[in-house]
C-alpha positions as CSV (number, residue, x, y, z in Angstrom):
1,X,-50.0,97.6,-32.7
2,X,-53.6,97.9,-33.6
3,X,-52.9,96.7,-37.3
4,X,-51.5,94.0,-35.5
5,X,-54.0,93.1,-33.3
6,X,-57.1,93.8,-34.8
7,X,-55.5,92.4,-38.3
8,X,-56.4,95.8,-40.1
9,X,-60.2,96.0,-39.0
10,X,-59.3,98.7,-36.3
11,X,-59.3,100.8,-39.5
12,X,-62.8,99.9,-40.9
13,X,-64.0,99.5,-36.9
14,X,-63.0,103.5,-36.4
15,X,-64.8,104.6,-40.0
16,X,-68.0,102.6,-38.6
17,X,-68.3,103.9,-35.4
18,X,-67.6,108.1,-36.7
19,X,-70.8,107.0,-39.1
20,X,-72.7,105.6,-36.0
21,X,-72.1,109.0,-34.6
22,X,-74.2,110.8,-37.1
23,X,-72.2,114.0,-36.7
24,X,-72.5,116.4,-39.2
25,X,-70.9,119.6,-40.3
26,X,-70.8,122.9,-38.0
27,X,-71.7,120.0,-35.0
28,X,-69.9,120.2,-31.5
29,X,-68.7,116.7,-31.0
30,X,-66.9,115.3,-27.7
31,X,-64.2,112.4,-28.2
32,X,-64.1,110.4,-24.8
33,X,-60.9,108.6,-24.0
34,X,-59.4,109.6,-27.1
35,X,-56.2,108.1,-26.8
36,X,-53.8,109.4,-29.9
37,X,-56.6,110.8,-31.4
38,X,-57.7,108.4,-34.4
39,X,-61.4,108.9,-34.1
40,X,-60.5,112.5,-33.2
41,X,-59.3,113.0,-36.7
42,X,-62.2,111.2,-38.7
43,X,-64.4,112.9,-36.5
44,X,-62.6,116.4,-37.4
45,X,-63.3,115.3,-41.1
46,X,-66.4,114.7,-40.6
47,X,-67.5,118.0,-39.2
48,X,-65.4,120.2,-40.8
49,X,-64.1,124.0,-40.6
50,X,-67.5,125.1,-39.0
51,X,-67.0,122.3,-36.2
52,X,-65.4,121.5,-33.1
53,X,-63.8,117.9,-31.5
54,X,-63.2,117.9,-28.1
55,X,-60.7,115.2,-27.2
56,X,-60.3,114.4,-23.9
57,X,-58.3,111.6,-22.5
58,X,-57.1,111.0,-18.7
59,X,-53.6,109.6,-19.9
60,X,-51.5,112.8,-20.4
61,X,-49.2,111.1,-22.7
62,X,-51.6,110.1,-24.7
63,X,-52.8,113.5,-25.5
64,X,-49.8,114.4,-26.6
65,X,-49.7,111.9,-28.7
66,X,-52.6,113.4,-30.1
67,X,-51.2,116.4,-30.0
68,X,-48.2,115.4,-31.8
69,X,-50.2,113.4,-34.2
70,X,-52.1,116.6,-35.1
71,X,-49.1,118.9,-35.9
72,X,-47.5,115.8,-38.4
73,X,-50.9,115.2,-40.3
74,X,-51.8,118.7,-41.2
75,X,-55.3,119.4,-42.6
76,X,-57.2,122.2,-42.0
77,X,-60.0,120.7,-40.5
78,X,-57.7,119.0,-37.6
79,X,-57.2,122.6,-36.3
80,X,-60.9,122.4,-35.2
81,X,-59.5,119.5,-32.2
82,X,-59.2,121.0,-28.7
């Protein structure tokens, strides 16, 4: 849907805003309202092993999306999402 909507620029929008972040590696970051967990994932990437993503969202089903999302894509820095 957001490819869709956002005509493909979601993609580059998500990439943008992890850089605006200026997380690094071994940082703590927290992901509000993460919804299924795509700038959870970039963000995981971004601080690697040492690090830690927090993703939080108040829509249950949406976490497990994330959730979900996280066992199918398997990298070993998404095990650093809580």
């Amino acid at each position: 849907l957001n490819d869709v909507l956002s005509l493909g620029q979601h993609r580059t929008w998500k990439r943008i805003c992890v850089s605006w972040s200026r997380a690094r590696r071994g940082d703590r970051v927290l992901d509000l309202c993460c919804g299924s967990g795509d700038l959870a994932f970039l963000l995981s990437q971004k601080v690697g092993l040492d690090g830690q993503v927090m993703a939080v969202d108040f829509s249950s089903q949406q976490l497990q999306t994330a959730a979900s999302r996280q066992d199918q894509r398997w990298k070993p820095c998404y095990k650093n999402i809580k």
